[in-house]
N, C-alpha and C positions, 0 to 999 in steps of 0.2 A: 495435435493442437496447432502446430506448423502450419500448417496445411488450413485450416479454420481458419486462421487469422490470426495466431496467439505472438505477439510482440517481444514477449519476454516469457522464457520458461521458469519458474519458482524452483528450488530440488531443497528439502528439508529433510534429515534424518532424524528429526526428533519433534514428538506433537507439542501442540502447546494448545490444546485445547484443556478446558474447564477440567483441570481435576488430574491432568495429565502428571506423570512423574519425570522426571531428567535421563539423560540417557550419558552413559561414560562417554567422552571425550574419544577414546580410541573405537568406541563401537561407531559413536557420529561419525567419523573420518570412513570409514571403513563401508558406511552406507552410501556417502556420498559423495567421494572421490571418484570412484569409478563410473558414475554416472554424469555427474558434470562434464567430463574429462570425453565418456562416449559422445554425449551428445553434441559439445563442444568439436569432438574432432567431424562425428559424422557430418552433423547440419547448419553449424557455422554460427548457430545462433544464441542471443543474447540469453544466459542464464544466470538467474539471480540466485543464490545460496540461503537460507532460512536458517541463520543460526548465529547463537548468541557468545559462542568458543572461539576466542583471538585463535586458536589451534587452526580451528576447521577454515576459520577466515583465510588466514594466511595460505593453507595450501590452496584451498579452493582457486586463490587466485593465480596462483602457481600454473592449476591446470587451465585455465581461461574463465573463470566467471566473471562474469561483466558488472556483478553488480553484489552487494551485501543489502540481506531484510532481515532485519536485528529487530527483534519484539522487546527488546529490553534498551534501545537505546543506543548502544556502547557504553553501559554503565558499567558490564565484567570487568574485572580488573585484567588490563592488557588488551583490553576490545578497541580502546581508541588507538593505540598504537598499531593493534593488526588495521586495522581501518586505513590509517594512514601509509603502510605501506603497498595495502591493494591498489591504490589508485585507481578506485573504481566508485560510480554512482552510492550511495547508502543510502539506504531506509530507515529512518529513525523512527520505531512505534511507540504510543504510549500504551501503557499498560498498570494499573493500580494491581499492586502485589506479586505474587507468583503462579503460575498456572495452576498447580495443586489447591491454592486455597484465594483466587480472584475474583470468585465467585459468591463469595462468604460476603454477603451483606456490604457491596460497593459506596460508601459516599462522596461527598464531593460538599464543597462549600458554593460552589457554581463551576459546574461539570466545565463550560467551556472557559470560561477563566482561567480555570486551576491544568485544563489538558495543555493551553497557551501558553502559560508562565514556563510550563516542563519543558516545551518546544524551544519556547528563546533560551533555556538555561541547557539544554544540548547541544542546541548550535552554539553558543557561546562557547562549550566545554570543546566543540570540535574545533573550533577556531582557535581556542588556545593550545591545541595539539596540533595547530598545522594543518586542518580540515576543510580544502576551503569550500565556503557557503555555496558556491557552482555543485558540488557532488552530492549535494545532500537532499533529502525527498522527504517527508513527513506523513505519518500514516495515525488517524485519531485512536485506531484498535477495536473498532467495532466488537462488542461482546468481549474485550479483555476488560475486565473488572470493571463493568457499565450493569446496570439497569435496562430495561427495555427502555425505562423511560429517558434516561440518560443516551442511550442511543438514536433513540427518535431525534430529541435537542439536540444532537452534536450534526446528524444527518440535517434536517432542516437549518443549520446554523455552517454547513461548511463552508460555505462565503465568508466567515471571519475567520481562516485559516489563512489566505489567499495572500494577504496585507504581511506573511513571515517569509517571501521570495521564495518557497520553495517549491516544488510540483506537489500536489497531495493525492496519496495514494489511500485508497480503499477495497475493502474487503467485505462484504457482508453475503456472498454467492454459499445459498443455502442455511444458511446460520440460523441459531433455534429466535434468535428477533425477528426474525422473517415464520418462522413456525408461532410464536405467542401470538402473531397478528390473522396468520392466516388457517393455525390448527392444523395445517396440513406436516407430512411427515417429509425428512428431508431432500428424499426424489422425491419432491411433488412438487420443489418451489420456484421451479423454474419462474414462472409468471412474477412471482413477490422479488426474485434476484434480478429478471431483467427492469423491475421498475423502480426499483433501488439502484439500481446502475443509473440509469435514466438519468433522475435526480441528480444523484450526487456528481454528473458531469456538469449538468446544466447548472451547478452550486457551487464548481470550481476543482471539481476528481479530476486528473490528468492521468491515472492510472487505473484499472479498474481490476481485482484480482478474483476471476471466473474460475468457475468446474465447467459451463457451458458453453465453451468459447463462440463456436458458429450464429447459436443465436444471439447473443451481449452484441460481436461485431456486427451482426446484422442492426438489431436497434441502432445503435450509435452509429452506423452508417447514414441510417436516416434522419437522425439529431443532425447529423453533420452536415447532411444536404440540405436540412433547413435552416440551419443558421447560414451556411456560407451561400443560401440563395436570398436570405435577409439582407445581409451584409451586403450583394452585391443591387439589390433593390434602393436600399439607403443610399449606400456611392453612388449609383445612379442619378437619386432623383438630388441628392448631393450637386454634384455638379450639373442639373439642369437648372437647379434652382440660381446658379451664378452663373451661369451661360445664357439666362431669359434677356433679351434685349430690353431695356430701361425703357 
C-alpha cells in the first residue's frame, strides 16, 4: 500500500461493520500492538489505529501511531482523556447507534443538520478536555446508520462540512451504497469507489480511506493536475489582466 501511494496506514482489531459484534479489550490489544508497532518500526510510516478503547488508544500511541479513527467519537468513557494524552491527529466519525444494530431502520430529522450539530458538540467536548481544534479530522460515516438515501445527501452535500475547520475524511471504497447503485458484488466496485472518491474530493474530502490504493491515487492525481493547471491559468490571466497597459 506504501509503495502504491497509501499516506496513512489504518490497523483496526475489531470490525465495525453492520451487525458486527465487540471484541474484549485484551483480544483488541493483542491484534494490534504488534502490528502498529512492526510496521511503525519497519517502514516509518504514518499509522492510524481504528479503535474506540482509551486502552488500545493509549498503547497504540506508546508504540508510534500517528493518529486515532474513533467510529464513536471519543464518546467511551476515558476515550477523551486517552486522546488527549496521544497527542496525535483524531478522527471523530459519526455514527447513529451501535454497529450490531445501526442498520435497523436509521432516521434523521435532516440527516446533515443533525450529522453537524454532533460535529460541533465533539469538538466542543474535545476542547473542553484540552483537545485542540488543530488535531481533530471529521468523518460523516458513510453506511454507519445512514440510508442509501441519506448517504447520497450527505456525499452530495459535503461542502457543508468544510465551514467546521477540520480536514474531512471519507470512506465509501467498496461499501454495499456503492453495491444498491450499481448491483454489482464487492470486488467489482472498483469503478462506483473511484467515482465516489472523485467527488467527494472535489466536495471538500482531504482524506479518502481505499482498499485500491494504486488506482484512487492515480484518479486524484489527475483531479490534481487539473485544478492546480486551472489555478495556475486564472493567476495567469490574473495578473495579465492588471498588467495590460491603460
Amino acid at each position: 500500500m506504501l509503495a502504491e501511494g497509501a499516506d496513512i496506514i489504518d490497523v483496526g482489531g475489531e470490525s465495525t461493520r453492520p451487525g458486527s459484534a465487540s471484541v474484549p479489550t485484551d483480544e483488541e490489544l493483542r491484534r494490534v500492538i504488534p502490528v502498529i508497532d512492526a510496521i511503525v518500526r519497519r517502514f516509518g510510516a504514518l499509522v492510524s489505529v481504528d479503535t474506540s478503547k482509551p486502552e488500545v488508544m493509549r498503547a497504540a500511541a506508546d508504540v508510534g501511531a500517528g493518529m486515532i479513527n474513533d467510529v464513536r467519537a471519543l464518546q467511551a468513557d476515558g476515550a477523551l482523556d486517552a486522546a488527549r494524552y496521544a497527542e496525535v491527529p483524531i478522527c471523530l466519525m459519526h455514527m447513529q447507534g451501535q454497529p450490531r444494530t445501526m442498520q435497523h431502520d436509521p432516521r434523521y430529522d435532516d440527516v446533515m443538520t443533525d450529522i453537524k450539530r454532533f460535529f460541533h458538540q465533539r469538538i466542543s467536548a474535545c476542547a473542553e478536555a484540552g483537545i485542540q481544534q488543530n488535531r481533530l479530522l471529521i468523518d460523516p460515516g458513510f453506511g454507519f446508520g445512514k440510508t442509501l438515501a441519506h448517504n447520497l445527501q450527505i456525499l452530495g452535500n459535503l461542502h457543508r462540512f468544510v465551514d467546521l475547520c477540520a480536514p474531512i475524511v471519507v470512506g465509501f471504497s467498496r461499501k454495499s451504497m456503492l453495491g444498491a447503485l450499481t448491483g454489482r458484488a464487492p470486488g467489482d466496485r472498483l469503478a462506483a469507489s473511484l467515482g465516489a472518491a472523485l467527488l467527494a474530493v472535489q466536495r471538500g474530502a482531504a482524506i479518502v480511506r481505499v482498499h485500491d490504493v494504486a488506482p484512487t491515487v492515480d484518479v486524484l492525481s489527475v483531479l490534481r493536475a487539473i485544478a492546480d493547471s486551472d489555478a495556475g491559468i486564472a493567476q495567469a490571466q490574473h495578473v495579465e489582466q492588471h498588467s495590460t497597459p491603460m
